[in-house]
N, C-alpha and C positions, 0 to 999 in steps of 0.2 A: 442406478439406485442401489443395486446388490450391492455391490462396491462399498459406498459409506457407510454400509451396518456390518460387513463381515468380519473387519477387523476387531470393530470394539465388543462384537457376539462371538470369537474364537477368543481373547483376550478373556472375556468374560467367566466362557465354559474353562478356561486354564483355571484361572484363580478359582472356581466353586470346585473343580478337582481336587485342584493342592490342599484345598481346604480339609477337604476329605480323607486324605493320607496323613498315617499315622507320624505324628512327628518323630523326629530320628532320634537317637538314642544320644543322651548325653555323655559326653567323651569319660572315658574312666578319670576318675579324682586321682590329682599325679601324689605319688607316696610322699609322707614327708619323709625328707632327710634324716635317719637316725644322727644325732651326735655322739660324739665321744663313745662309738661302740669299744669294748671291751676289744675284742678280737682287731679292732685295727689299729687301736693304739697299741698293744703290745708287737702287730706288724710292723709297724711304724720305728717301736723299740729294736726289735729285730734288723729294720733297714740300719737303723744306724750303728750298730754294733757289727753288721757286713760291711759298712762304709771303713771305718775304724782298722777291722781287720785286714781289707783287702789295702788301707793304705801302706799299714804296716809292712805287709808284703808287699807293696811295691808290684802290684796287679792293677794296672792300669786298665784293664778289657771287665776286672770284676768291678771294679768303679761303673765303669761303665755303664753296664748291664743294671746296674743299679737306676739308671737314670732313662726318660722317656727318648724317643727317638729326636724328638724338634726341643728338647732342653733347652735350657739358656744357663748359664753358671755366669756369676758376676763377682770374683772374687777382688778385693781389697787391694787396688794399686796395680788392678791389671786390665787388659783389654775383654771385653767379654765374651765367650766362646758361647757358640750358637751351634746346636746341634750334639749330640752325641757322639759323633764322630771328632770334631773339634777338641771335646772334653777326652776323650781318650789319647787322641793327637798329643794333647798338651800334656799330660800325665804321663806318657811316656816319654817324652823330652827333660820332665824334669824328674823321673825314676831312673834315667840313665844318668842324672848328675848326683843324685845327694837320696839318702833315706829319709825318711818320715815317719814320725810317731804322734797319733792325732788324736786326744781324747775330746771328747763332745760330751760336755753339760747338761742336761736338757733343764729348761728352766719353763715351757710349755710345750705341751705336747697337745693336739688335742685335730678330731677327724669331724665333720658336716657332709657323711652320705660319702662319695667319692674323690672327697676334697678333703686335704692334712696338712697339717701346719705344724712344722718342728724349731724351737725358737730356744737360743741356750749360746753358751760362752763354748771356747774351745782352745786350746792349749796346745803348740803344736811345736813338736822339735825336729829341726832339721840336720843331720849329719851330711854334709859334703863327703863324698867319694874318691876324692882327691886329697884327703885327709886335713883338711883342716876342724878347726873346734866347731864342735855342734853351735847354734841357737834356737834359741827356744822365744815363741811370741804368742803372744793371748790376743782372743779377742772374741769376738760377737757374731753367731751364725742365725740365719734363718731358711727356712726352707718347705719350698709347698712340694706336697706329693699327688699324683692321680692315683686313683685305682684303673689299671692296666686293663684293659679286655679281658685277661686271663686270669683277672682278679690280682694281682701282686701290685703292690704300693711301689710307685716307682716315682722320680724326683723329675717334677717339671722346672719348677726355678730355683735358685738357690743364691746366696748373697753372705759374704760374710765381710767383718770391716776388724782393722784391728784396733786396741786399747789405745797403742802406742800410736804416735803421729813416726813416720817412717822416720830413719836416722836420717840425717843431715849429708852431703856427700863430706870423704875425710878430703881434710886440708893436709894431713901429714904429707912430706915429700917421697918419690920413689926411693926405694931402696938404694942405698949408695948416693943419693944426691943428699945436699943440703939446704936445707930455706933459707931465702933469705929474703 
């Protein structure tokens, strides 16, 4: 007979205990997101004016450095490089071919707490190293940044597309042939 009272009288004395204890304290209220702080859109400005310069030079590691470790780049007509390492890979393969001179538009700029969005045109001319004539192609950038551990705005994905639909391949014949 002990038996079928004990459980629901140990049950019991639990719940009129808990009752008694002070309830637990509500979790802190999570901060809201500053927007558009001052201090990281001109960081922001900052990133892309290192981006600009270090293309210019032809700094493929300061590109880099610029960008988070698990990046993504998906640039306009190409395959897309994943990771940091990738993006530097690639930047060094085509700084051993040709110059670049890259200016970036900003046409929005704007930060939510640890998260940045840079959105604007960009004009870019290529010098071959082999001397042939430069070109130059425009087109359309966007780009999200995190705030780094160490606090620096650094480029998680990026995406840009061009104005122009790419040329056509030429029909002209090789050098020294004729069409016919």
């Amino acid at each position: 007979m002990f038996r079928t009272f004990a459980l629901p009288l140990a049950l019991t004395g639990a719940l009129a205990l808990t009752g008694c204890a002070p309830a637990p304290a509500p979790p802190p209220a999570a901060a809201t997101p500053v927007v558009d702080n001052p201090a990281d859109i001109a960081a922001l400005n900052d990133a892309r004016a290192a981006f600009m310069k270090a293309y210019e030079a032809g700094d493929a590691t300061a590109i880099g450095n610029l960008y988070m470790p698990d990046a993504i780049s998906e640039s306009n007509n190409q395959p897309s490089l994943v990771g940091r390492d990738a993006i530097v890979a690639s930047l060094k393969g085509m700084f051993e071919q040709v110059g670049v001179k890259t200016t970036l538009t900003p046409a929005e700029t704007r930060t939510l707490g640890n998260v940045g969005l840079d959105r604007g045109t960009y004009t870019v001319t290529v010098t071959p190293k082999a001397g042939a004539p430069p070109s130059t192609s425009e087109g359309r950038y966007m780009v999200i940044y995190v705030k780094d551990a160490d606090g620096t705005w650094r480029v998680s994905r990026d995406m840009d597309n061009g104005l122009m639909p790419p040329a056509p391949p030429s029909t002209a014949a090789p050098a020294g042939e004729s069409k016919q």
